[in-house]
Backbone as a chain_set.jsonl record, in Angstrom:
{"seq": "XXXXXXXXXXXXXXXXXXXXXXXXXXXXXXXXXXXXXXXXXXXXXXXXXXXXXXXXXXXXXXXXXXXXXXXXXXXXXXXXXXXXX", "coords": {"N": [[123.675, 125.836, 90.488], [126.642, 125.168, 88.903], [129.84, 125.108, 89.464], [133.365, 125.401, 89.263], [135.289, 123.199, 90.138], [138.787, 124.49, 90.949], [138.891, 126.821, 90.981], [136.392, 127.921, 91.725], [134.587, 129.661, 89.631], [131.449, 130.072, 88.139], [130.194, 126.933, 86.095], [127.696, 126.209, 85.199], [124.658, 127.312, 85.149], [121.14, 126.799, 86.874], [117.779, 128.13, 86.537], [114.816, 128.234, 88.225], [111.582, 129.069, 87.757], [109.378, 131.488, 87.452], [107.955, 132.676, 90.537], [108.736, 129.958, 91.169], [109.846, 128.078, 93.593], [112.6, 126.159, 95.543], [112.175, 123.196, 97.599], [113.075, 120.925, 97.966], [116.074, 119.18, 98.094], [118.136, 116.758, 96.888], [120.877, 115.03, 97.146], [121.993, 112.045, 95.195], [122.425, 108.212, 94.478], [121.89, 106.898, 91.204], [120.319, 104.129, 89.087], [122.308, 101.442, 87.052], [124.71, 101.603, 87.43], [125.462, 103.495, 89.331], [125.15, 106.402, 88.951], [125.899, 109.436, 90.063], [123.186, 112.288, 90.758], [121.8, 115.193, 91.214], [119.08, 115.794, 92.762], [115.728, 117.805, 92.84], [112.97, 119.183, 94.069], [110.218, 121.226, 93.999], [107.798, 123.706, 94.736], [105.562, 126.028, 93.045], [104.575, 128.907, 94.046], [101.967, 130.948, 94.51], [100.93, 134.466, 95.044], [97.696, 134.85, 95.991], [97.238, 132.281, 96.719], [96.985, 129.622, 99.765], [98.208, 127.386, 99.546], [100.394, 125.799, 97.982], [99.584, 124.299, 94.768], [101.051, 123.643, 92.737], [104.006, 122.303, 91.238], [107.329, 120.855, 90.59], [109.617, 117.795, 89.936], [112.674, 117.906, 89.985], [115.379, 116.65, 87.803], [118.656, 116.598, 88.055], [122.407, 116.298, 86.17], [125.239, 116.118, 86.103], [128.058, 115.117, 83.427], [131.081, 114.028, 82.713], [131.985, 115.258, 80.702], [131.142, 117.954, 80.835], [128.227, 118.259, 80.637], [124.948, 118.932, 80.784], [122.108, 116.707, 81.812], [118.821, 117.312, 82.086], [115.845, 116.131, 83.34], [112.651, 116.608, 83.716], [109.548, 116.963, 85.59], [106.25, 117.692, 85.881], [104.169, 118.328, 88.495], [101.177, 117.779, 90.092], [101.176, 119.347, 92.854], [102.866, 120.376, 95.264], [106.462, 119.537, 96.18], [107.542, 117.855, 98.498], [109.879, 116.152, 100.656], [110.932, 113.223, 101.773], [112.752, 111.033, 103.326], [113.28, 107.833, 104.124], [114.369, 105.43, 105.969]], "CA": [[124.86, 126.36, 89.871], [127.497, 123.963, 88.885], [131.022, 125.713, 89.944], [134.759, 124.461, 88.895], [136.372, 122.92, 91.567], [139.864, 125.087, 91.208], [138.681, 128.228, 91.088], [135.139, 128.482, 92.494], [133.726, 130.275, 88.923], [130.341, 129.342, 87.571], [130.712, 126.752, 85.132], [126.411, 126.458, 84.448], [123.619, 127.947, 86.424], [120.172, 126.402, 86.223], [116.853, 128.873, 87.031], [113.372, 128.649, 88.388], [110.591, 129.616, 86.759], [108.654, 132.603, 88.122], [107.055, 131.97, 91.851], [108.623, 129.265, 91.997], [111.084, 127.786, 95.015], [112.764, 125.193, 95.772], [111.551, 122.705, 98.268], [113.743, 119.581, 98.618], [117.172, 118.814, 97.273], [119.086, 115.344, 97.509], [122.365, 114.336, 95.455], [121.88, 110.571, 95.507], [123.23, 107.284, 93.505], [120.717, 106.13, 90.795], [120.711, 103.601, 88.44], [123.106, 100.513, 87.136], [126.092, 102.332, 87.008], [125.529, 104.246, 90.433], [125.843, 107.825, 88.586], [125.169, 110.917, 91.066], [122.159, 112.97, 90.31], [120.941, 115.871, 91.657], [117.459, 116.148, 92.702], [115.285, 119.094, 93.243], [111.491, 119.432, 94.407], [110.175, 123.228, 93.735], [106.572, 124.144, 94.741], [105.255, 127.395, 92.627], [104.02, 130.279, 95.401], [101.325, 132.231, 94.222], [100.057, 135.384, 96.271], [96.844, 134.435, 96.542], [97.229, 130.992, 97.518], [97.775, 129.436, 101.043], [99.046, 126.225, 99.673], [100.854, 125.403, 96.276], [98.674, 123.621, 94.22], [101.756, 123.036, 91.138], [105.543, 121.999, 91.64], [108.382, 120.036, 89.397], [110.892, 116.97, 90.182], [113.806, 118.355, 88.755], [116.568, 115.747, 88.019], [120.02, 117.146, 87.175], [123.281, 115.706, 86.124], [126.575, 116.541, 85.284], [128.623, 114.586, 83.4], [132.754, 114.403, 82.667], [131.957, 115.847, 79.347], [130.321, 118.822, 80.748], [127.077, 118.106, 79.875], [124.139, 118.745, 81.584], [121.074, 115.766, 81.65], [117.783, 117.618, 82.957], [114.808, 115.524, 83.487], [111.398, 117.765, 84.397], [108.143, 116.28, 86.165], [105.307, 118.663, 86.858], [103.11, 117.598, 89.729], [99.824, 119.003, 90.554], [101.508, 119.579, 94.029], [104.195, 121.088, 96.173], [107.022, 118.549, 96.632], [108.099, 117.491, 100.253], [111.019, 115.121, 100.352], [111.103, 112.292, 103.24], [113.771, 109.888, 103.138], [113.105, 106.773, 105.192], [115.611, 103.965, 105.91]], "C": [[125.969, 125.325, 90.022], [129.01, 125.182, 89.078], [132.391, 124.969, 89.852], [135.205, 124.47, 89.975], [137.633, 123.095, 92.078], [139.015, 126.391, 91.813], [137.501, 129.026, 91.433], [134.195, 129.268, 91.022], [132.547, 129.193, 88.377], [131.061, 128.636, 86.26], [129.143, 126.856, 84.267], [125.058, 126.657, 85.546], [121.895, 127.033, 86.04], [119.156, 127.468, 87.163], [115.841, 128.211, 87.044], [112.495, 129.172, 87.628], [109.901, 130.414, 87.951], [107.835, 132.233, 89.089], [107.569, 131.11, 91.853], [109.891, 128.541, 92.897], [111.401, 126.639, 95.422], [112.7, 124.652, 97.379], [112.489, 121.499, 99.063], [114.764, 119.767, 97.751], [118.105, 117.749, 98.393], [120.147, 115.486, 96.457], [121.928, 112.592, 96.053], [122.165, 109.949, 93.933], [122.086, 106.816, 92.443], [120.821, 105.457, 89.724], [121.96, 102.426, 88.117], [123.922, 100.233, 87.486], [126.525, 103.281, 88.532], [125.936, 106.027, 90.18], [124.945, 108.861, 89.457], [124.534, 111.929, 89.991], [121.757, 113.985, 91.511], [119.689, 116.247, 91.632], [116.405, 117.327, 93.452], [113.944, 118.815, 92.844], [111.355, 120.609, 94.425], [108.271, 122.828, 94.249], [106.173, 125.669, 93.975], [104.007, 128.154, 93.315], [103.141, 130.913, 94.869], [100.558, 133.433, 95.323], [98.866, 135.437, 96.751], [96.036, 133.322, 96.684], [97.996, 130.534, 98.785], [98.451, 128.299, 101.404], [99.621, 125.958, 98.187], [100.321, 124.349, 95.685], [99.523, 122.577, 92.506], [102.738, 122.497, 91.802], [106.168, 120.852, 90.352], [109.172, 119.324, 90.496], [111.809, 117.43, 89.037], [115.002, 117.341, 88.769], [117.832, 116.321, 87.107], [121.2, 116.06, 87.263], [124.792, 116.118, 85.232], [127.681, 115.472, 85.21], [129.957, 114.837, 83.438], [132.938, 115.437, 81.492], [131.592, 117.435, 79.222], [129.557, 119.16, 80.293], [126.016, 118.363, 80.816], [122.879, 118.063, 81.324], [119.886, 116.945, 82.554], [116.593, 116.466, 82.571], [113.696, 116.193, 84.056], [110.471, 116.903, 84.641], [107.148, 117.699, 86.533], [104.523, 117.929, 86.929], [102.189, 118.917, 89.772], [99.604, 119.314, 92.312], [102.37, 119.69, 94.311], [105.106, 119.792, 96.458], [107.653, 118.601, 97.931], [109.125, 116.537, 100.005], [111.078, 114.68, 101.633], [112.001, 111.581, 102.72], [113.456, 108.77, 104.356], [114.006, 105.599, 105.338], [115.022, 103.001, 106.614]], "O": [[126.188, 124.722, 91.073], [128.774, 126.276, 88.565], [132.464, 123.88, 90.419], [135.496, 125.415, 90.709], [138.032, 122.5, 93.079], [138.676, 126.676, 92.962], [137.412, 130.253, 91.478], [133.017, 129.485, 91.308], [132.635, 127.974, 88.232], [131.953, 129.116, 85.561], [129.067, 127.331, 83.134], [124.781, 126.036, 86.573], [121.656, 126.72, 84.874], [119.497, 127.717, 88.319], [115.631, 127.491, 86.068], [112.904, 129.843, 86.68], [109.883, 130.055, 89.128], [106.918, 131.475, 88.77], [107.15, 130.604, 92.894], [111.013, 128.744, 92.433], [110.455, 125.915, 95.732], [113.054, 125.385, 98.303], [112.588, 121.245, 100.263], [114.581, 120.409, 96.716], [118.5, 117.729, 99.558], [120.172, 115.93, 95.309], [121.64, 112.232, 97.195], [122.184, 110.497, 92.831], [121.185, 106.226, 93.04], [121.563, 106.078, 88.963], [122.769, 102.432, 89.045], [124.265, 99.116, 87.874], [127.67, 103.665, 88.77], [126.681, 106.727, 90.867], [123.725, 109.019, 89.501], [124.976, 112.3, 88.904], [121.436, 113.567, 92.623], [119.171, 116.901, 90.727], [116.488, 117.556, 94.658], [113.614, 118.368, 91.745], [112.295, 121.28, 94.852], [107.724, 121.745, 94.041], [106.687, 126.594, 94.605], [102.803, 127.985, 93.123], [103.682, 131.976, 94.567], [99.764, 133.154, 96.222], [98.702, 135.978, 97.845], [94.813, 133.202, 96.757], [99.173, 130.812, 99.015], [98.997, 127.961, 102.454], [98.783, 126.006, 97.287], [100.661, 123.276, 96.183], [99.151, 121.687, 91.742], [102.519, 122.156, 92.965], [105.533, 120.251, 89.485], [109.429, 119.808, 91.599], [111.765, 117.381, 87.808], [115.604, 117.237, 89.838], [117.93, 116.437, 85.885], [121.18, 115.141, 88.082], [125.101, 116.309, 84.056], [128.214, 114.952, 86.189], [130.288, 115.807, 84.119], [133.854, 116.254, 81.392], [131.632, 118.109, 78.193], [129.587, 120.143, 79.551], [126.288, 117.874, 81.913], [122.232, 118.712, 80.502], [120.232, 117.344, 83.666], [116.573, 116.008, 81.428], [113.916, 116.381, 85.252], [110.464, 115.925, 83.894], [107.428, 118.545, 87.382], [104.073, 117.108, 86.13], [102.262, 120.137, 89.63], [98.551, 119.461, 92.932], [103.175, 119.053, 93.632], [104.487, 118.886, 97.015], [108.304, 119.592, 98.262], [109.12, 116.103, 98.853], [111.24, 115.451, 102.579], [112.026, 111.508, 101.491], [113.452, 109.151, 105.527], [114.145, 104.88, 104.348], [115.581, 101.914, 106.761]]}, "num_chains": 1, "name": "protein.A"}
């Protein structure tokens, strides 16, 4: 959920898809230009599985324009997020 920075109201919400949950989330710099991106790992839960077998890299971005960039990946696995320096 993207939220105006006076007044706290939603300005654009983004949803999940059914079962499934998010896993990892970074904001980080990417690209030439250094433009902040939000990134989101989801695994999709099913009830009778004991490990998630699907999941999405979700890459969001909001520009000045109020625009929103999505970028989707589905993986044939649950995303984990390590960061290593």
């Amino acid at each position: 959920m993207i939220l105006d920075e006076k007044c706290f109201s939603p300005k654009w919400t983004f949803f999940l898809e059914k079962n499934e949950v998010g896993t990892a989330v970074v904001s980080t710099q990417l690209g030439a230009e250094n433009e902040l991106f939000i990134v989101l790992g989801t695994a999709t839960v099913l009830p009778d599985e004991h490990e998630s077998k699907k999941g999405r890299i979700i890459v969001l971005r909001w520009t000045s324009s109020q625009k929103v960039i999505i970028i989707l990946a589905t993986i044939n696995y649950s995303v984990i997020f390590s960061w290593k320096k």
